[in-house]
C-alpha positions as CSV (number, residue, x, y, z in Angstrom):
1,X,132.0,39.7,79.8
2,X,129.6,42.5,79.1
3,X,130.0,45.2,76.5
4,X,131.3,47.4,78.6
5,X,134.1,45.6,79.8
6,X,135.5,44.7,76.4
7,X,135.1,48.9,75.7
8,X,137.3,49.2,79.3
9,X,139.9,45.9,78.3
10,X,140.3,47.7,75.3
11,X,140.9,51.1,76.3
12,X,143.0,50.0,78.7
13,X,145.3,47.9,75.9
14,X,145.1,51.1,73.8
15,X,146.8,52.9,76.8
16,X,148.9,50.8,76.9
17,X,150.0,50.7,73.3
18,X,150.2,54.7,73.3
19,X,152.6,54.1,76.5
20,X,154.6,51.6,74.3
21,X,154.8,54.3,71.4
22,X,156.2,56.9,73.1
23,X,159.4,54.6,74.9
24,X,162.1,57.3,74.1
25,X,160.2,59.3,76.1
26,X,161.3,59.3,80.2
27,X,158.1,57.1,82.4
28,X,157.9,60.4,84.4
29,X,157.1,62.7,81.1
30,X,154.5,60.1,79.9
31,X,152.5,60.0,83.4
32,X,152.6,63.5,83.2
33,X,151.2,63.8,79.9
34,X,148.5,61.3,80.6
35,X,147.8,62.7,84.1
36,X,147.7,66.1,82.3
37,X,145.4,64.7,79.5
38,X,142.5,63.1,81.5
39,X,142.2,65.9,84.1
40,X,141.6,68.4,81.7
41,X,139.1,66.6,80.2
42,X,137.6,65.7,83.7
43,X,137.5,69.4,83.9
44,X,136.2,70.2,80.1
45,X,133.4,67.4,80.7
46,X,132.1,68.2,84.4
47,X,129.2,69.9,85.1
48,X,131.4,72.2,87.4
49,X,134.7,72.1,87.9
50,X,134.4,70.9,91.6
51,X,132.9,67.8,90.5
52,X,135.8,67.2,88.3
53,X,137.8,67.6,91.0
54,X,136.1,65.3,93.3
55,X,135.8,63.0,90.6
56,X,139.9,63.2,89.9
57,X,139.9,62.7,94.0
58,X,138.2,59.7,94.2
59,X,139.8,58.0,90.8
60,X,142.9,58.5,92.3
61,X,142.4,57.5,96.1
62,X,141.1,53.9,94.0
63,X,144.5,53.4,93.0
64,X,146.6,50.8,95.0
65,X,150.5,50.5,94.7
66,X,150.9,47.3,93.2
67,X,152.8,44.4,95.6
68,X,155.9,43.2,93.9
């Protein structure tokens, strides 16, 4: 596993964790809090704002409903 992929395993577990410290608050709250979070920071980051937008686009037409 490279370097980078420990950094993205381990921000993902961190997510996670921060997901796990906030349980009294409802699931729909915290998505909305995290969704809120990284697009504003897509938007603070970009060069433009229409690449964070097409950047928000594509990361979330990656995103696959998982089977259960």
């Amino acid at each position: 596993m490279s370097r980078k992929d420990e950094i993205r395993e381990q921000l993902f577990d961190d997510l996670i964790n921060a997901i796990e410290n906030a349980k009294d608050l409802d699931v729909q709250e915290v998505v909305w809090h995290g969704i809120s979070f990284f697009t504003e920071m897509a938007i603070n980051c970009a060069p433009s704002v229409t690449t964070a937008r097409h950047l928000i686009s594509e990361a979330s037409k990656s995103i696959k409903k998982e089977k259960v």
